[in-house]
VEXDREN-2710 file (C-alpha; in Angstrom, 1 decimal):
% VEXDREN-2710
k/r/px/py/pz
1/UNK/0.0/0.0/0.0
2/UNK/1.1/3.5/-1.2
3/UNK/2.0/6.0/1.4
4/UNK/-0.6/8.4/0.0
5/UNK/-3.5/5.3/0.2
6/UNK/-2.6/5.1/4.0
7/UNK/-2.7/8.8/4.8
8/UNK/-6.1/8.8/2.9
9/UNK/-7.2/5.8/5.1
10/UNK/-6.1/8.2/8.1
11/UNK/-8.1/10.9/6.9
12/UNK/-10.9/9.1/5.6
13/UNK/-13.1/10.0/9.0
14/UNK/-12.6/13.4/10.1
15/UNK/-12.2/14.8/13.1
16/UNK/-14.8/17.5/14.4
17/UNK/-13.1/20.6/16.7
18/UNK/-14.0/18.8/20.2
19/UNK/-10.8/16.0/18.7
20/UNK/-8.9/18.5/17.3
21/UNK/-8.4/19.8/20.6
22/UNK/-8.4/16.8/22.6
23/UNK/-5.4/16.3/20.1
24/UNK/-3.6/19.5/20.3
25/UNK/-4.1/19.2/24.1
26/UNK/-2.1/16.1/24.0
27/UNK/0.4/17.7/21.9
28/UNK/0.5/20.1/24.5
29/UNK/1.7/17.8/27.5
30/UNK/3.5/15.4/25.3
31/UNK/1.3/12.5/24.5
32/UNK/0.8/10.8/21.1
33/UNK/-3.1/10.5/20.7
34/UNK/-4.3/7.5/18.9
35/UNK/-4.5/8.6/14.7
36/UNK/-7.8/9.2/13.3
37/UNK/-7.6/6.0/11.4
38/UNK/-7.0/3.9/14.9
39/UNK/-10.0/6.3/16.3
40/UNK/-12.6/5.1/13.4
41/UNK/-11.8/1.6/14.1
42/UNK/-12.2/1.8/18.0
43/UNK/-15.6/3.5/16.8
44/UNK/-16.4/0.8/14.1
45/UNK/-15.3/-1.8/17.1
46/UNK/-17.4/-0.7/19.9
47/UNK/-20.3/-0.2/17.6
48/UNK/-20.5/-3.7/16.1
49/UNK/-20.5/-4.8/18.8
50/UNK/-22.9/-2.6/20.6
51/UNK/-20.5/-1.7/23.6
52/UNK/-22.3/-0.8/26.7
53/UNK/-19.4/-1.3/29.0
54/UNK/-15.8/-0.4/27.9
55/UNK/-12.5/-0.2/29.8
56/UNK/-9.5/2.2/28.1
57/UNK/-6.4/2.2/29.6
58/UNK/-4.6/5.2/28.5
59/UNK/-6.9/8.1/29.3
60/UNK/-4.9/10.8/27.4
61/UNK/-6.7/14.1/27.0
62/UNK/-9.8/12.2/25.9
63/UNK/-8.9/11.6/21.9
64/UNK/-9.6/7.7/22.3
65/UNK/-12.3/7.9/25.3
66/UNK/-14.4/10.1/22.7
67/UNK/-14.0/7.8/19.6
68/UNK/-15.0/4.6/22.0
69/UNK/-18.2/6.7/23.8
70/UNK/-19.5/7.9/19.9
71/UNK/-19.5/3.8/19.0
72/UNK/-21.0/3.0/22.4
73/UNK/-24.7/2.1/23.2
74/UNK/-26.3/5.7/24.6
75/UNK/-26.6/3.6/28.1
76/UNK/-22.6/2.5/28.3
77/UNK/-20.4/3.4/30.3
78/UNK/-16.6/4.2/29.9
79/UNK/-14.0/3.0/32.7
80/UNK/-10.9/4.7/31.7
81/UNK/-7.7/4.5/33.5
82/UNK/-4.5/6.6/33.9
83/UNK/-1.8/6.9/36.0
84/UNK/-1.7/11.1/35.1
85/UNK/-4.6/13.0/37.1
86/UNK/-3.9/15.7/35.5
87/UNK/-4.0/14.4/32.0
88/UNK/-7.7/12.9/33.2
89/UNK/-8.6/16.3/34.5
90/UNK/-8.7/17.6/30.4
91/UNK/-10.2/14.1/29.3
92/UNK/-13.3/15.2/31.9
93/UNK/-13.5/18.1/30.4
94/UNK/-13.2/17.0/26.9
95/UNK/-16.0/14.6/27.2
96/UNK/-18.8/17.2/28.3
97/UNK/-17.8/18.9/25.6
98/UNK/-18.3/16.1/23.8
99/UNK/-21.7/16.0/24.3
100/UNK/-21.0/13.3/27.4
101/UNK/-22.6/13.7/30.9
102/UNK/-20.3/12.9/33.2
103/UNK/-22.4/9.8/34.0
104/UNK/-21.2/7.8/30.9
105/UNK/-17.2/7.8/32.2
106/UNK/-16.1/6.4/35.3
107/UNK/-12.4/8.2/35.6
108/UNK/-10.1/5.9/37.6
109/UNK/-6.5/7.6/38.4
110/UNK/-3.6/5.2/38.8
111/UNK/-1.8/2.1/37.6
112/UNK/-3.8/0.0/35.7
113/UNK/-2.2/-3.3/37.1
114/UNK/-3.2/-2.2/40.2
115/UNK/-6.9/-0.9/39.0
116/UNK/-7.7/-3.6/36.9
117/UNK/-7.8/-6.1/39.5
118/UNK/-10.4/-4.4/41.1
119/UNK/-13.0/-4.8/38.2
120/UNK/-15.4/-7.1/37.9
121/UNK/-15.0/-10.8/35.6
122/UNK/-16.9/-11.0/32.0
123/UNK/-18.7/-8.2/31.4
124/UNK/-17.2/-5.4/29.8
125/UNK/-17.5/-6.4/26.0
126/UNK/-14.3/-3.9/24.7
127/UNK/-10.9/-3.5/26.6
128/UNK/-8.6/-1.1/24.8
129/UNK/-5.2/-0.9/25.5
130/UNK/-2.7/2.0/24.6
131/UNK/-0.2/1.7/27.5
132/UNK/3.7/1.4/28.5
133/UNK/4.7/-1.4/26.3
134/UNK/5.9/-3.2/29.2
135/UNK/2.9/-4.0/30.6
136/UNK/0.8/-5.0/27.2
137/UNK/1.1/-8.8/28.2
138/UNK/0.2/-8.5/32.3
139/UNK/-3.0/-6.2/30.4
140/UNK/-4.2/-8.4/28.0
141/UNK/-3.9/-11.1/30.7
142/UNK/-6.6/-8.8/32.6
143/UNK/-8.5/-7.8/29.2
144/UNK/-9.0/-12.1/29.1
145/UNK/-10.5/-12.3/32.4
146/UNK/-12.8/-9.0/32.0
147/UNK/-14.5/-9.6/28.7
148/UNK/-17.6/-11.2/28.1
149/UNK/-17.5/-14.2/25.3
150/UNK/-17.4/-12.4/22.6
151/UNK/-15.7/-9.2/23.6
152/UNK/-13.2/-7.4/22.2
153/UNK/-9.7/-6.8/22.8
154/UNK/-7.8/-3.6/20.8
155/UNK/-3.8/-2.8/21.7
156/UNK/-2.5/-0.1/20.2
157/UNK/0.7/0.8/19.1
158/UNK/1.3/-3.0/17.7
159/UNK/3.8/-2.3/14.2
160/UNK/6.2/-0.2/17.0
161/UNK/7.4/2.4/14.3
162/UNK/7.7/-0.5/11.8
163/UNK/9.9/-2.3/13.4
164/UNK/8.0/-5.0/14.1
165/UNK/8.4/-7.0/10.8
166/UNK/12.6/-5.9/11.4
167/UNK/14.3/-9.8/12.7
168/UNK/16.7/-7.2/13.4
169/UNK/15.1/-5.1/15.6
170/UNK/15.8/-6.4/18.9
171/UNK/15.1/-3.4/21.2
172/UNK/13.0/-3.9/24.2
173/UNK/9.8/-2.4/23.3
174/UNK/9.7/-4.5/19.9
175/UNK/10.8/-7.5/21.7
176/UNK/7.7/-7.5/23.8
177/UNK/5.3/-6.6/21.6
178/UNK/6.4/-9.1/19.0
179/UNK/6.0/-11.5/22.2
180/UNK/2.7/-10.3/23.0
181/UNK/1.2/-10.5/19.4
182/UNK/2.8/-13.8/19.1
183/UNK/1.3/-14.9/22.3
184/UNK/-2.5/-13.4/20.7
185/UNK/-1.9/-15.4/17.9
186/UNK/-1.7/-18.3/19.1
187/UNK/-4.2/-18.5/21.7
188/UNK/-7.2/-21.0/21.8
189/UNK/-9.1/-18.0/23.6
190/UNK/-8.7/-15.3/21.1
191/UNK/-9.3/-15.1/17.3
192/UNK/-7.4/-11.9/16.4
193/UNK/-5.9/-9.6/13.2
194/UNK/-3.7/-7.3/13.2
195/UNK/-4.5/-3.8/11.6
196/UNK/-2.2/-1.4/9.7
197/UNK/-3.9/1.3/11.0
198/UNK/-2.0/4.1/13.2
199/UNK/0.8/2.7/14.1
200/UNK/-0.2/-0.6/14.6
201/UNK/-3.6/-2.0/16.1
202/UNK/-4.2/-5.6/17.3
203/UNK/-7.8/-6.6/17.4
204/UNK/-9.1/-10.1/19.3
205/UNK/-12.4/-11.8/20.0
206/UNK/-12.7/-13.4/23.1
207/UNK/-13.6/-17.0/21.7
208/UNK/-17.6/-17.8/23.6
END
């Protein structure tokens, strides 16, 4: 695929002014938002499958929170975690701008090994993942254990720059996302792809 055929897959859904500034926000305090292209897909994702409860971990400034919550049921609920307070503080604000009542997010600050414990087994039917590399595996571990049959599981961030299809790229980051998509792969419990979206976005079912 052409570089100009990707860009026009990236561009392909456009972003109204409430995501251009959650995105220039993030810009802002340093944070790579998820691309439009990876933002239409979480959309696509959580409406096929008529999300009512989602969990995000990445919060941001509310560029992936508000692509999930526009594919979400009008009922569901978004459980998004971050370890930055003050990152979640914009995201809040972002939302009701949105068009969201603050009803619809439940805005969880910390680690999300430690939060993710905490939630309940089976029913959230998306888990979205756009996190330290480092902890990809531990969260898809979680993401198993909190979807419903049938859910779906989304990591971003899965090609790492490219270098994921590089045998000679054997940095740390690639070396554990190479291991995590491996492990995906080959799982009896999941029935993934891989999307060239973004930089890289690794879908799943959970298998009923």
């Amino acid at each position: 695929m052409t570089t100009q055929a990707l860009q026009f897959t990236e561009t392909y859904v456009a972003e109204d002014l409430v995501l251009r500034t959650a995105r220039s926000l993030a810009n802002e305090v340093g944070l790579d938002a998820v691309t439009p292209g990876v933002g239409a897909a979480l959309r696509l994702l959580a409406a096929a499958g008529s999300a009512r409860a989602v969990v995000e971990i990445g919060t941001g400034t509310g560029v992936s929170g508000v692509w999930l919550l526009r594919g979400m049921r009008p009922d569901g609920v978004l459980t998004t975690i971050d370890l930055e307070a003050e990152h979640q503080r914009i995201a809040r604000r972002i939302f009701l701008e949105a068009g969201f009542p603050s009803g619809r997010t439940r805005i969880i600050a910390g680690r999300a090994l430690d939060v993710l414990p905490r939630l309940a087994d089976g029913v959230y039917d998306l888990v979205f993942i756009d996190a330290d590399a480092a902890e990809n595996t531990a969260c898809v571990d979680e993401a198993l254990r909190l979807l419903r049959p049938g859910g779906v599981l989304a990591v971003n961030g899965t090609l790492v720059g490219g270098r994921i299809a590089d045998p000679a790229a054997r940095d740390l980051e690639t070396i554990t996302v190479r291991e995590m998509i491996k492990a995906v792969r080959e799982s009896e419990e999941w029935v993934p792809a891989l999307l060239p979206t973004g930089e890289g976005l690794l879908a799943a079912v959970k298998r009923a």
